[in-house]
C-alpha positions in Angstrom: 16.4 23.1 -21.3 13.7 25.4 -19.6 11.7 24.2 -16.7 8.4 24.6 -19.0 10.3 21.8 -21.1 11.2 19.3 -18.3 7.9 19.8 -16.8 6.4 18.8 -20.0 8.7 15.7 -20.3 7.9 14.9 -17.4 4.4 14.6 -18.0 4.6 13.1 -21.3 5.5 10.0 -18.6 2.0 9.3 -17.9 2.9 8.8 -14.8 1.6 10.8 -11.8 4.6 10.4 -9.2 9.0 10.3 -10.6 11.7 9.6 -8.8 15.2 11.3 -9.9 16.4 8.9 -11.8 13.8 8.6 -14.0 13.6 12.2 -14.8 17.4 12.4 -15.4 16.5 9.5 -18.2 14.0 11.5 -19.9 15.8 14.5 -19.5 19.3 12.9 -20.5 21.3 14.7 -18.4 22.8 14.0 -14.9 21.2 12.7 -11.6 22.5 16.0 -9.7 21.7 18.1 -12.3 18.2 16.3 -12.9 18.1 16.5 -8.3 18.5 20.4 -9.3 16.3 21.2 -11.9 13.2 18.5 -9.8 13.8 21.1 -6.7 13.7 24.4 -8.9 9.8 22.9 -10.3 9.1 21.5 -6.9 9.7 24.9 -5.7 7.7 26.6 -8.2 4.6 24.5 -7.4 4.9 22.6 -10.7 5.6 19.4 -8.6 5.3 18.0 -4.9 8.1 16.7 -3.0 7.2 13.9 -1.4 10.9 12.2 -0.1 14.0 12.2 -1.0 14.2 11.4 -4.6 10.6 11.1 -5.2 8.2 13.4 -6.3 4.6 14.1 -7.7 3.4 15.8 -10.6 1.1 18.5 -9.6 0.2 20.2 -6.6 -2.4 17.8 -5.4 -2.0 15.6 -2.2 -0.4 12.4 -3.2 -3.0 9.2 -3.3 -1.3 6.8 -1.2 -2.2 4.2 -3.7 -0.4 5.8 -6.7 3.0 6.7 -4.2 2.8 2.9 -3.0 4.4 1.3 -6.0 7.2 4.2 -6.0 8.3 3.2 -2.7 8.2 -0.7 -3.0 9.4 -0.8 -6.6 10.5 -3.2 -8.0 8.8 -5.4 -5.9 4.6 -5.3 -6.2 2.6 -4.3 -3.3 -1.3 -3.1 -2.4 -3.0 -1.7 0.5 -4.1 -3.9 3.1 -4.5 -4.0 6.4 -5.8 -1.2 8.9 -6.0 0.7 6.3 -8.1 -1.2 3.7 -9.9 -2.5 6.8 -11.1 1.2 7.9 -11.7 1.9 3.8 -14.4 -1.3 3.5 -15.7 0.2 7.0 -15.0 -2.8 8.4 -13.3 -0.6 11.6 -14.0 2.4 13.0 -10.7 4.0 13.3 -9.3 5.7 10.7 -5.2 4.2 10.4 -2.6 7.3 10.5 0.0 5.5 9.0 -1.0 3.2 5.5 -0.6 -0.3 6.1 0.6 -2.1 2.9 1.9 -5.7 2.2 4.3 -6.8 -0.6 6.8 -8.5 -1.6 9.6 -5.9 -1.1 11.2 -6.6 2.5 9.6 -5.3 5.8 10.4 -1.5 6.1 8.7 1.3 7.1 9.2 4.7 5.0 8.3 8.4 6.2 7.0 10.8 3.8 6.1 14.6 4.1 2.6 13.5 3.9 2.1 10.2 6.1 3.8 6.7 7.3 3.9 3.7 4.9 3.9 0.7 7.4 5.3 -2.1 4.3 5.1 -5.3 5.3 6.5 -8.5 3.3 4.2 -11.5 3.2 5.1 -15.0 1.4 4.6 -15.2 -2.2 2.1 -17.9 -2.1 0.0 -15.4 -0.1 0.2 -12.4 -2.2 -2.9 -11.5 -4.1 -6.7 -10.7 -3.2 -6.4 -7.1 -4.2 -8.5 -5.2 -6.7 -7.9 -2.0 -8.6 -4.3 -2.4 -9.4 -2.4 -1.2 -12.4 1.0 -0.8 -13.1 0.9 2.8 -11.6 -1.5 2.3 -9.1 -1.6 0.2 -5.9 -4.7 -2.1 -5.1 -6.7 -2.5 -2.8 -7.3 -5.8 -0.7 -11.2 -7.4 -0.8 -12.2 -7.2 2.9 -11.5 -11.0 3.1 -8.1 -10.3 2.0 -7.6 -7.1 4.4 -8.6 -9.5 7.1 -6.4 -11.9 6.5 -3.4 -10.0 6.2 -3.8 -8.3 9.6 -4.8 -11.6 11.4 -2.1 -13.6 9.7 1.3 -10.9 10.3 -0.1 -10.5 13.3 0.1 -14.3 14.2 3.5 -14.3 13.1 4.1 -12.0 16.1 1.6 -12.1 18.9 0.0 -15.3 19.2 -3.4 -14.2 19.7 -4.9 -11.5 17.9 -7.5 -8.9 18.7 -9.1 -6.7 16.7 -11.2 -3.6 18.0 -15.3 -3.2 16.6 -14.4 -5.4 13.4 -17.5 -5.4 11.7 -18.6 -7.8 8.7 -20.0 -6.4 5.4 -22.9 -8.1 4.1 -21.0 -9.7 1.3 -18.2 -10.8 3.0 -16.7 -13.2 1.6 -16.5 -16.5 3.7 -15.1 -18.9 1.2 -12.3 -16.4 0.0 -10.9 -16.3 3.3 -11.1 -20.0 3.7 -8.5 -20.0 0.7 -6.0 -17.5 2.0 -6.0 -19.6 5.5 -5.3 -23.1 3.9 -2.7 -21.2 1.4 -0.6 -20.4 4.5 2.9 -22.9 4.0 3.6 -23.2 7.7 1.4 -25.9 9.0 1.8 -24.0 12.8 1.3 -20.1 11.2 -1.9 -22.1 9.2 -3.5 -23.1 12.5 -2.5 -20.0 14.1 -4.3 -18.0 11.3 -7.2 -20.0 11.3 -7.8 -19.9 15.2 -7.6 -16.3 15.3 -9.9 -15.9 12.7 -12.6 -18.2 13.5 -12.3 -16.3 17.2 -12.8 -13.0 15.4 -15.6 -13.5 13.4 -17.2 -15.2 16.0 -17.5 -12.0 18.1 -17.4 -9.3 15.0 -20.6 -7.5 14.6 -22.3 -8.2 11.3 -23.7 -5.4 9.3 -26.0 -8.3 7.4 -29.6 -7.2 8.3 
C-alpha cells in the first residue's frame, strides 16, 4: 500500500491522534509492519510522534485535550486540576505538566511534548467537566477544578494550600457544595470541606 494510501486511511478515522493498533486495523496488516509504515509518515511530516505507539495526524502540536483520551483509554478522563485552574485564571501560574483526573489508575505518562499528571478519583466523584466528546477531553467548571485539587490533595496532605487562588465572578458556590457532600468517606468529606471553606475564605475574588 503507498504511504499516500495509509495516510489517507488514516484520516478517513476522523480521529485526530492513532495509536498502532488501530492503524494496523484499518490498514489490515501487522502491528510491526503497521509500527513501520507509522514511523516512515511520522518521518515524512505526515504525522507526529507523540510516544511510543501513539501518534497525531498532522504536524501541528498535539492539544492535550484531544491526546488525553489516547493515554487513559479505555477508561474516561478530563482536565482538571492546576491545569484547568490556570485555564479559568483562577491561578497565576501556568502548570508544566497537565493535571488530569479519571477513572484509569494513578499514573503519570511522558510525552515528547509535556507530562500528563493522571490521577484516579472515585466514581461517584467523576463528572463536572464541560466540552467533552468522544475524541476530546473536557474541561472541569472552576468549581469542579477546585475540588479536584483540594480533595486529592486531602487524601495526601492534610491541609491544603493553594497559591493567589482567585474566584471568578460566577463561581459557582452550590456546585461545589455538591461535589463536597458527594465525597463517600465521611473523614476525606470533612477533610474536603475544611480545606475548602479555609480557601475561599482567604482567595481573592474577582467579583467587583
Amino acid at each position: 500500500m503507498r504511504a499516500v494510501d495509509r495516510y489517507s486511511r488514516l484520516q478517513a478515522l476522523g480521529k485526530p491522534v492513532v495509536t498502532t493498533g488501530e492503524a494496523a486495523a484499518v490498514w489490515r496488516t501487522s502491528l510491526p509492519t503497521a509500527a513501520g509504515a507509522l514511523a516512515r509518515l511520522a518521518n515524512s511530516g505526515l504525522l507526529v510522534k507523540i510516544r511510543h505507539g501513539i501518534f497525531q495526524i498532522g504536524a501541528e502540536t498535539p492539544d492535550p485535550a484531544v491526546l488525553l483520551p489516547v493515554l487513559t483509554n479505555p477508561y474516561p478522563s478530563y482536565i482538571s486540576g492546576w491545569s484547568a485552574l490556570s485555564r479559568h485564571g483562577m491561578i497565576e501560574q501556568i502548570p508544566r505538566d497537565v493535571f488530569a483526573t479519571s477513572l484509569d489508575r494513578a499514573k503519570t505518562v511522558e510525552t515528547r511534548f509535556g507530562r500528563y499528571e493522571i490521577h484516579h478519583i472515585h466514581p461517584d466523584l467523576f463528572g463536572g467537566f464541560e466540552g467533552g466528546s468522544g475524541i476530546r477531553a473536557g474541561l472541569a467548571t472552576p468549581a469542579k477544578a477546585l475540588f479536584d485539587i483540594v480533595y486529592l490533595l486531602s487524601t495526601r496532605n492534610g491541609q491544603v494550600t493553594l497559591p493567589e487562588l482567585e474566584l471568578p465572578s460566577d463561581f459557582n458556590t452550590s456546585e461545589l457544595r455538591g461535589w463536597i457532600e458527594s465525597v463517600p468517606s465521611a473523614r476525606l468529606r470533612t477533610m474536603t470541606a475544611d480545606n475548602i471553606a479555609r480557601l475561599i475564605g482567604t482567595a481573592a475574588s474577582l467579583i467587583d
